[in-house]
LUMSE-810706 format. One record per residue (C-alpha): residue number from 1; residue in three letters; chain; y, x, z. Coordinates in pm, 1 decimal, always signed. Layout:
! residues N
  num  residu  chaine         Y         X         Z
  NUM     ala       A         Y         X         Z
...
//
This chain:
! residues 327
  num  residu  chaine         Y         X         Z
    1     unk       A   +9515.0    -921.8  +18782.7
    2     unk       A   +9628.2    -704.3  +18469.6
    3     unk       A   +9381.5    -464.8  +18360.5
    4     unk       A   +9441.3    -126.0  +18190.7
    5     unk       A   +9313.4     +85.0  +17886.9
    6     unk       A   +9395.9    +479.7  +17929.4
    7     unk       A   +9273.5    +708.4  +17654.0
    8     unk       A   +9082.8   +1044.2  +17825.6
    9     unk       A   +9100.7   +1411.0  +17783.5
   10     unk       A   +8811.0   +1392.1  +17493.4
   11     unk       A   +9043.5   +1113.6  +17333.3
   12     unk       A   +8833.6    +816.5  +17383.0
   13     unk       A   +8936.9    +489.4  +17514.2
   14     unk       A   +8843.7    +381.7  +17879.5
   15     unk       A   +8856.2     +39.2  +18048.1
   16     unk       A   +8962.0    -242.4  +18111.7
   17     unk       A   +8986.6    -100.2  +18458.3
   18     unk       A   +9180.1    -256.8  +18739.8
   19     unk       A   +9545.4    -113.1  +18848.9
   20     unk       A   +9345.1     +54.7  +19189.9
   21     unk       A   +9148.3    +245.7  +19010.7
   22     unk       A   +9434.2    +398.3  +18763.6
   23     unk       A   +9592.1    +468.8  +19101.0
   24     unk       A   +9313.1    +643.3  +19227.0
   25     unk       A   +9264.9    +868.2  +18985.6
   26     unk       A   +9605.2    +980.8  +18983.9
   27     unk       A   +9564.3   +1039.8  +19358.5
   28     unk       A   +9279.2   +1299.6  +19215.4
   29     unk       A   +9472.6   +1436.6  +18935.7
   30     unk       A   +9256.7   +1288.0  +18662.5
   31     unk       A   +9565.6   +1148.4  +18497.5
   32     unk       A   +9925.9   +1157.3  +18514.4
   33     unk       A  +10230.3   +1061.0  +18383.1
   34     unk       A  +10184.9   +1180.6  +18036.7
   35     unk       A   +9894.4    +986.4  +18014.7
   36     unk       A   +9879.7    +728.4  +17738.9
   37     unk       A   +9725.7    +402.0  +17880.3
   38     unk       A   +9814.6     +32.5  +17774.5
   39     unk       A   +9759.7    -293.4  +17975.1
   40     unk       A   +9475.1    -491.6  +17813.5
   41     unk       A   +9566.8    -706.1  +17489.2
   42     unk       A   +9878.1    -496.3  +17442.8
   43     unk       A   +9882.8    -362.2  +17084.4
   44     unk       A   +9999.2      +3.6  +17194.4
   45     unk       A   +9944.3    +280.5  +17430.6
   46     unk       A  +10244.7    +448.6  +17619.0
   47     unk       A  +10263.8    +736.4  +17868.7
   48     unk       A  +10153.2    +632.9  +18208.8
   49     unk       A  +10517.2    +698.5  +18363.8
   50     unk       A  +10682.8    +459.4  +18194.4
   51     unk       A  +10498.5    +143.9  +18408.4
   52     unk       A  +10689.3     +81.9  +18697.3
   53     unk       A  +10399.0     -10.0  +18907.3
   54     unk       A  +10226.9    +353.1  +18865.2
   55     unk       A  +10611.1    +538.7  +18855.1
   56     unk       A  +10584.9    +623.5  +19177.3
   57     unk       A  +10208.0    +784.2  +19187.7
   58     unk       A  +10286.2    +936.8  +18854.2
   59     unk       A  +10637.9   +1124.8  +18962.6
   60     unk       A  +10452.2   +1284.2  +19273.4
   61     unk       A  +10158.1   +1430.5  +19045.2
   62     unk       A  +10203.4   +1821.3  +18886.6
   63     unk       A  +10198.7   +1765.2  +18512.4
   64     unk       A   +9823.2   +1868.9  +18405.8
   65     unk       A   +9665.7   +1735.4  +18121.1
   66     unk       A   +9458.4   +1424.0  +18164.9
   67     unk       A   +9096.9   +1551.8  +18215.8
   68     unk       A   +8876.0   +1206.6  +18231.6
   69     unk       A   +8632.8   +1161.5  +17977.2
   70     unk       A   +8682.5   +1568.0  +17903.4
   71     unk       A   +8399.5   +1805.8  +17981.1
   72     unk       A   +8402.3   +2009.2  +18270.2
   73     unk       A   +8147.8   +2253.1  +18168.6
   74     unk       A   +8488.3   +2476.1  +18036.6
   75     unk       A   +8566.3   +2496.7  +18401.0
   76     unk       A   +8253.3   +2579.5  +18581.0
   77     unk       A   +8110.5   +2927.3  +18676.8
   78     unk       A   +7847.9   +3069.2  +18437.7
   79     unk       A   +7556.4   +3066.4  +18723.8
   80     unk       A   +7534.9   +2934.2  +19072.9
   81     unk       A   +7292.0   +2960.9  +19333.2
   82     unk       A   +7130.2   +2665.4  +19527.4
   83     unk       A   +7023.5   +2690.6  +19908.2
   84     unk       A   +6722.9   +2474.7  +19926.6
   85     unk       A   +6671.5   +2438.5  +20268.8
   86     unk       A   +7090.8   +2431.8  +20307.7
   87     unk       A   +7099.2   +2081.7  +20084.5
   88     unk       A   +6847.2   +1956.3  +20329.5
   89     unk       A   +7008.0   +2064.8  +20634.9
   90     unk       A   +7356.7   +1956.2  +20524.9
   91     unk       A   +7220.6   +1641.0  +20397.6
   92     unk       A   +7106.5   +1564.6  +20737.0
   93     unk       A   +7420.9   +1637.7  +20902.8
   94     unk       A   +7608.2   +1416.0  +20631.9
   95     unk       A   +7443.4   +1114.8  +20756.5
   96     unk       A   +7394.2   +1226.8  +21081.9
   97     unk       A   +7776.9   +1235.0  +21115.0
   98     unk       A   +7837.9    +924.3  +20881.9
   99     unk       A   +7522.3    +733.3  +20953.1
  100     unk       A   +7680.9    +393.2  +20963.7
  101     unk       A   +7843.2    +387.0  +20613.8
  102     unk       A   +7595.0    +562.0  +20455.4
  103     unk       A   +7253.6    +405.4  +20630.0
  104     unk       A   +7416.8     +78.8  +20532.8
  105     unk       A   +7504.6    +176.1  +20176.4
  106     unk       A   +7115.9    +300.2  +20158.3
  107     unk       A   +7012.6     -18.2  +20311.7
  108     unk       A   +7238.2    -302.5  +20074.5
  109     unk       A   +7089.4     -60.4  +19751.5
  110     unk       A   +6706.8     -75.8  +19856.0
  111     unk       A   +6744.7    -466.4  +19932.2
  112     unk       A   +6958.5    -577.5  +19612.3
  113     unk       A   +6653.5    -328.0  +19461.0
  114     unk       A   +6366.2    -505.3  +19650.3
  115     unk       A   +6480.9    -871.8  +19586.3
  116     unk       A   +6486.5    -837.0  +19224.7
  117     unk       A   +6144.5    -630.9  +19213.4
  118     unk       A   +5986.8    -905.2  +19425.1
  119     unk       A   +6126.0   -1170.5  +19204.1
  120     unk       A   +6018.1    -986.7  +18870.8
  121     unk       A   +5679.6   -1095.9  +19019.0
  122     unk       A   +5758.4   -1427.0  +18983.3
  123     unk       A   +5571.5   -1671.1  +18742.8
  124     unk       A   +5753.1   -1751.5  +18448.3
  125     unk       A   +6119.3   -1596.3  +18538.8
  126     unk       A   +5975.5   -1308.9  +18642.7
  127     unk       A   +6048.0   -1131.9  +18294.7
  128     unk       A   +6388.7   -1206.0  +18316.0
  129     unk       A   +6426.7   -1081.7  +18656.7
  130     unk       A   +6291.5    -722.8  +18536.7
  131     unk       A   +6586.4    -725.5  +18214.7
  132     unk       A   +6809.6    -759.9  +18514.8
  133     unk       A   +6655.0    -468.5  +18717.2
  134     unk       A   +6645.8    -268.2  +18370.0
  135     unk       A   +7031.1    -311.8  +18348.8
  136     unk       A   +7198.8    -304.3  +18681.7
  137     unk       A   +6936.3     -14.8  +18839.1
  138     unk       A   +7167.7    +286.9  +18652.8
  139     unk       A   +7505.5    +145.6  +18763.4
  140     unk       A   +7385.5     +37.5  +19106.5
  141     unk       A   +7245.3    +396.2  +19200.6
  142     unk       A   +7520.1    +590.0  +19051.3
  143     unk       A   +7718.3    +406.6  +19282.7
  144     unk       A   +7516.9    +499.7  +19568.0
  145     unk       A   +7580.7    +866.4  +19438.7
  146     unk       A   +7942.9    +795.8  +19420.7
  147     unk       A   +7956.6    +688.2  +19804.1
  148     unk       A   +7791.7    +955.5  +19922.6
  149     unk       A   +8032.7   +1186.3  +19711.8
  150     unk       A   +8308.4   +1038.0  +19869.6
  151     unk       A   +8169.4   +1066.1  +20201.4
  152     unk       A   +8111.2   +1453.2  +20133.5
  153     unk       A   +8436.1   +1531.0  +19990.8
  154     unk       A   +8589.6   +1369.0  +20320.5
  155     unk       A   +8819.9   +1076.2  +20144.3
  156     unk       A   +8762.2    +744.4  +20228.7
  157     unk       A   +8439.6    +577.9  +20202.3
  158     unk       A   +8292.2    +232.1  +20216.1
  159     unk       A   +7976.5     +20.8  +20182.1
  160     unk       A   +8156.5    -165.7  +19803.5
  161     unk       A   +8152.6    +200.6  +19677.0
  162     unk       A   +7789.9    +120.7  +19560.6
  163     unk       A   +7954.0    -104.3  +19320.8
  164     unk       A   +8197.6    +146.9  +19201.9
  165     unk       A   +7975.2    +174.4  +18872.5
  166     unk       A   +8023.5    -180.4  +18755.0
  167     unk       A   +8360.7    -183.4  +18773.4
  168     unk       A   +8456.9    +171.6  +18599.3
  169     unk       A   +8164.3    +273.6  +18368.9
  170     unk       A   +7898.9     -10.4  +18340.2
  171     unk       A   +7765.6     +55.9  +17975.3
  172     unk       A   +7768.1    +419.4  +18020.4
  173     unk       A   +7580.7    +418.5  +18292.2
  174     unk       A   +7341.2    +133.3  +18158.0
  175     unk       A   +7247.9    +401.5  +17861.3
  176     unk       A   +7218.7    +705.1  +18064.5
  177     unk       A   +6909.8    +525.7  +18250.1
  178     unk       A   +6772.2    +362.3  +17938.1
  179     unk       A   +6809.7    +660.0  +17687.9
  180     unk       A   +6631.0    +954.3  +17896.6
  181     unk       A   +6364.8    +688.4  +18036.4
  182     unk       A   +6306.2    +611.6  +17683.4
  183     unk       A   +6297.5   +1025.2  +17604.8
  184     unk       A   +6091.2   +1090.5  +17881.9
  185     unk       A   +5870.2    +802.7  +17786.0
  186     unk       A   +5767.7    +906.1  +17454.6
  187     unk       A   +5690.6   +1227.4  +17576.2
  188     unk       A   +5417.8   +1049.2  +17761.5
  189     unk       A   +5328.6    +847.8  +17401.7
  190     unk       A   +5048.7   +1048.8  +17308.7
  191     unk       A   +4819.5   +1025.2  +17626.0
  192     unk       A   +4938.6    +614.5  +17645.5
  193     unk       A   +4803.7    +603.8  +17262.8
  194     unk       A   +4524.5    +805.7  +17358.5
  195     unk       A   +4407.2    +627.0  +17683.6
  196     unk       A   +4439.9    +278.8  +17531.9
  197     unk       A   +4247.0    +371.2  +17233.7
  198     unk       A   +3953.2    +482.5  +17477.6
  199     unk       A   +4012.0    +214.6  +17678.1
  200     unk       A   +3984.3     -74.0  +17407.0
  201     unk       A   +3591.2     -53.2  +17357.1
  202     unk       A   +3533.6     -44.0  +17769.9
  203     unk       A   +3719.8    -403.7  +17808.3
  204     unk       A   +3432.7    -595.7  +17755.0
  205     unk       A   +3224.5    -378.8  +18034.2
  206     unk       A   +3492.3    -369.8  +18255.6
  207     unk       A   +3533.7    -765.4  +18220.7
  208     unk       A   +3178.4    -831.8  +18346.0
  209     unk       A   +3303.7    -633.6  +18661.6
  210     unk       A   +3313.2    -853.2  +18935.3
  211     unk       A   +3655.5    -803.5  +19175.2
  212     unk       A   +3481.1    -783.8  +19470.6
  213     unk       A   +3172.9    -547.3  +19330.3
  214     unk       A   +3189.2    -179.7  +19313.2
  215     unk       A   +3040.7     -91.6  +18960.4
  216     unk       A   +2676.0     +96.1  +18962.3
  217     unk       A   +2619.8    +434.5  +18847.8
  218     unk       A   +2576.7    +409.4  +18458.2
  219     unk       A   +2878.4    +188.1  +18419.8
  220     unk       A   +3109.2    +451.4  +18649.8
  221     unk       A   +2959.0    +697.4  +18440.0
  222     unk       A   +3018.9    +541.0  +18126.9
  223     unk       A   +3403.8    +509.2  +18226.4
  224     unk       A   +3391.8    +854.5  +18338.8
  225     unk       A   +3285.0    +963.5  +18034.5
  226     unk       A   +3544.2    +804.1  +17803.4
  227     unk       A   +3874.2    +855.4  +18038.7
  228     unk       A   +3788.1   +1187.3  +18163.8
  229     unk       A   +3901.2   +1351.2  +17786.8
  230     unk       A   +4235.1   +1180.9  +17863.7
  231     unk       A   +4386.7   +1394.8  +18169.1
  232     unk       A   +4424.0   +1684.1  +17942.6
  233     unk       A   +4626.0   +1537.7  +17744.6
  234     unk       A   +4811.9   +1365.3  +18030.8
  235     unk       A   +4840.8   +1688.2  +18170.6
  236     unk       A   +4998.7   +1857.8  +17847.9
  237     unk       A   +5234.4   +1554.8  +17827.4
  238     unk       A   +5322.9   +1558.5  +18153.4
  239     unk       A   +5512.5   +1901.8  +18094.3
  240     unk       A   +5807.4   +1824.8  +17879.0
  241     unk       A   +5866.1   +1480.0  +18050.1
  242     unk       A   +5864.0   +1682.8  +18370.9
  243     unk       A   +6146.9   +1927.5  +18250.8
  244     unk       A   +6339.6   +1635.2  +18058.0
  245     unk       A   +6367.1   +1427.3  +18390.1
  246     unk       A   +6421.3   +1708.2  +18576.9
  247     unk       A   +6693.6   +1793.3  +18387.6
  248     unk       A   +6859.7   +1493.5  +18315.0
  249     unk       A   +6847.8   +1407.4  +18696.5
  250     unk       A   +7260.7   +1455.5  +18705.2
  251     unk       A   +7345.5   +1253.5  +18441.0
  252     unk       A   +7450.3    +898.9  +18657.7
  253     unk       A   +7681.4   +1127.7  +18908.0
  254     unk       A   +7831.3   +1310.3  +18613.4
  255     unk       A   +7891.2    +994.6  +18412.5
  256     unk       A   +8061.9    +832.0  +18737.4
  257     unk       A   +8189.7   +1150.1  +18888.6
  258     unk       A   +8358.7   +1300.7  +18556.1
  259     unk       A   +8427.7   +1009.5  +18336.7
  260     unk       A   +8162.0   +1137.8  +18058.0
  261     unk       A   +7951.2    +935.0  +17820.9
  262     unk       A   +7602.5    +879.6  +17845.1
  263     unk       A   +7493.1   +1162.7  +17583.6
  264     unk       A   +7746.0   +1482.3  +17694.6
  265     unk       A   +7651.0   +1369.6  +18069.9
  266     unk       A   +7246.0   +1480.6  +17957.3
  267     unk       A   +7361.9   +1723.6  +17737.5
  268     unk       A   +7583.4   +1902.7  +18084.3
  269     unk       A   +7295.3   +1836.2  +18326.5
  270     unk       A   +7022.6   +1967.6  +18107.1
  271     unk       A   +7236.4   +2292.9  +17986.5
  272     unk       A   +7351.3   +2342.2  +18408.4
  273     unk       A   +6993.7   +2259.8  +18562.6
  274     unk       A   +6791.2   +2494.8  +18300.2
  275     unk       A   +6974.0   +2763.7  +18461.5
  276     unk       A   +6790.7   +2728.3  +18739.6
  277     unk       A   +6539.2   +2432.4  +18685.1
  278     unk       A   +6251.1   +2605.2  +18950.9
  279     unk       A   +6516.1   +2569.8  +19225.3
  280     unk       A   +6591.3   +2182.0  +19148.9
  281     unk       A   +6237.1   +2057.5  +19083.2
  282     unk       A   +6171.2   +2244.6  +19420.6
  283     unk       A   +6433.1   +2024.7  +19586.7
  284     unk       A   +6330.1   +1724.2  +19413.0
  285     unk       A   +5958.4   +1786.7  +19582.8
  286     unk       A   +6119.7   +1844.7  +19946.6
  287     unk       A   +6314.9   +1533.9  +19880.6
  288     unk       A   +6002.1   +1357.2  +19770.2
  289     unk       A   +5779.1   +1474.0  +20059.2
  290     unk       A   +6027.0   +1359.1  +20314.8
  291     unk       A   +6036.7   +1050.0  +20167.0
  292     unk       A   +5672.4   +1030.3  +20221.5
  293     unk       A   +5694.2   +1104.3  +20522.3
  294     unk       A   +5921.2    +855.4  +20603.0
  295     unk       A   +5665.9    +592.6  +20440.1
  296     unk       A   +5432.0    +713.2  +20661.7
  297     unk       A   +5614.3    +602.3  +20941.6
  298     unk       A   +5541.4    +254.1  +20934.0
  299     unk       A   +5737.5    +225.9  +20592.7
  300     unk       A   +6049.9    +208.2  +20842.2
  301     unk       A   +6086.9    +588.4  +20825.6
  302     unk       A   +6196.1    +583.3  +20495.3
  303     unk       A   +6494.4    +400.6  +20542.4
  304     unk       A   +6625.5    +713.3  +20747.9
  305     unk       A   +6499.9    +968.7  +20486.2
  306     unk       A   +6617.5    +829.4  +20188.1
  307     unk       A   +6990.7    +852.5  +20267.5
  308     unk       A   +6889.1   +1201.1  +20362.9
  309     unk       A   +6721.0   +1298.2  +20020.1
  310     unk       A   +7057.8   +1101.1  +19867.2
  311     unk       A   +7290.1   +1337.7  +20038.9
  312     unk       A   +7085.1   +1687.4  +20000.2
  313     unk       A   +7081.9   +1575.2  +19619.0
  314     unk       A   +7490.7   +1532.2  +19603.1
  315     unk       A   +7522.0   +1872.8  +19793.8
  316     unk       A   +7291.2   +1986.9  +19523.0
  317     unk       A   +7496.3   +1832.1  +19283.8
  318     unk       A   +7824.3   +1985.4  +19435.7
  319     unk       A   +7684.4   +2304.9  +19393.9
  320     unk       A   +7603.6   +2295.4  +19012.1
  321     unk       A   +7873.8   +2094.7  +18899.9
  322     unk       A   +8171.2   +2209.6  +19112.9
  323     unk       A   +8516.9   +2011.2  +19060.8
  324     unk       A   +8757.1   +2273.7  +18940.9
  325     unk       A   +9124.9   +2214.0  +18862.9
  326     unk       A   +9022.8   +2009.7  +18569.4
  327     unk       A   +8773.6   +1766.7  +18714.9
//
């Protein structure tokens, strides 16, 4: 199967990506037949309309300029406003109207998820198990994004859409988990510094603890004593990590959704989000009480709030980063 090379609106090259896909997004309008693209191996680009297999796709496009890889910040509204209890409600009805696909989709993501977290427990090739998780978790959820975009914008939907983010943006998507985890992280670096350097002279004491013993008095005290300093500086760390992950929350979806790399996806959702950051950390808590709730019921509850929480977020998303004629 030949795969293709296209050069995007912020004149970077994308691919190899499978003839379907170049398809696709000229069914969108994210290319068309002034494109440049080149079939992998081939030593130069040439407008998209002169391949027969994408001539007729191409001819039935208007000619706009080829907006992949291109910010879409140019094309947004200055401000928005976000309905709180309308992305939960509309969430609900999403899956409530789509529950198969999207319960599924849910479903196959938690147990490719659970699988590899219970093997990372593993003796021995456990390690190795977690380097997987650490690389596949970014492209695996912003394909669960991606399907329930799809699903919300009404075009055709299935359970593979989860592994949409392998096939079209894997390294992009790989760094947009790893780079704001590893922000967010250090952040958190002077409480972890902190906290082990308290914690260091306690290992003896806390070795002599036997697993099955509660500790007396004096030695809870003692531990007290030396940990309790800690919180405020957890606390005061805890701030700009808050805001950072808060902010960067969009930056898989926007990466998928709108061809960006890794850095101008955080750059978007952090500038977009700010605007309003109260209004999405408040719908991050809903999210993450139902949730709760749903692990409250037996654990099995969660599997029905989670595509819930998935959907409200996209509306969310919709909302704050709305496709104009250039995205």
């Amino acid at each position: 199967m030949a795969l293709y090379i296209l050069i995007g609106g912020d004149q970077k090259e994308y691919g190899p990506i499978p003839a379907t896909d170049v398809q696709q997004w000229l069914t969108e309008g994210r290319l068309n037949e002034e494109s440049l693209i080149k079939v992998e191996g081939d030593a130069d680009f040439r407008p998209l309309s002169t391949f027969p297999e994408f001539a007729g796709a191409a001819t039935s496009l208007p000619p706009i300029p080829p907006p992949f890889g291109a910010g879409p910040s140019d094309s947004m509204p200055e401000d928005y406003e976000l309905d709180l209890g309308g992305c939960l409600s509309r969430g609900w009805a999403l899956v409530k109207n789509n529950f198969s696909v999207l319960f599924v989709g849910t479903l196959v993501y938690l147990l490719i998820e659970g699988v590899i977290g219970g093997l990372a427990q593993v003796p021995f090739v456990g390690a190795l198990f977690s380097v997987v998780n650490l690389v596949i978790s970014g492209p695996l959820l912003a394909g669960v994004f991606y399907l329930f975009l799809r699903v919300l914008r009404s075009e055709p939907a299935e359970v593979g859409d989860i592994f949409h983010g392998f096939r079209r943006a894997f390294g992009q998507l790989f760094l947009g988990t790893l780079i704001p985890s590893l922000l967010v992280g250090a952040c958190l670096l002077p409480f972890i510094v902190l906290f082990l350097w308290k914690l260091t002279p306690l290992m003896g004491l806390m070795a002599n603890l036997h697993a099955d013993a509660m500790p007396d008095p004096e030695t809870l005290a003692t531990l007290t004593s030396v940990l309790l300093p800690c919180l405020p500086v957890l606390l005061f760390c805890a701030i700009p990590a808050t805001y950072l992950a808060v902010c960067w929350k969009f930056t898989l979806p926007l990466i998928l959704d709108h061809g960006l790399d890794f850095w101008t996806a955080m750059k978007l959702s952090r500038q977009r989000v700010h605007q309003h950051w109260w209004l999405v950390f408040g719908l991050l808590i809903l999210i993450s009480l139902l949730n709760f709730a749903g692990l409250c019921l037996c654990f099995v509850g969660v599997l029905f709030t989670l595509p819930v929480g998935y959907a409200a977020l996209m509306i969310a998303y919709e909302t704050i980063f709305p496709k104009g004629p250039s995205a």
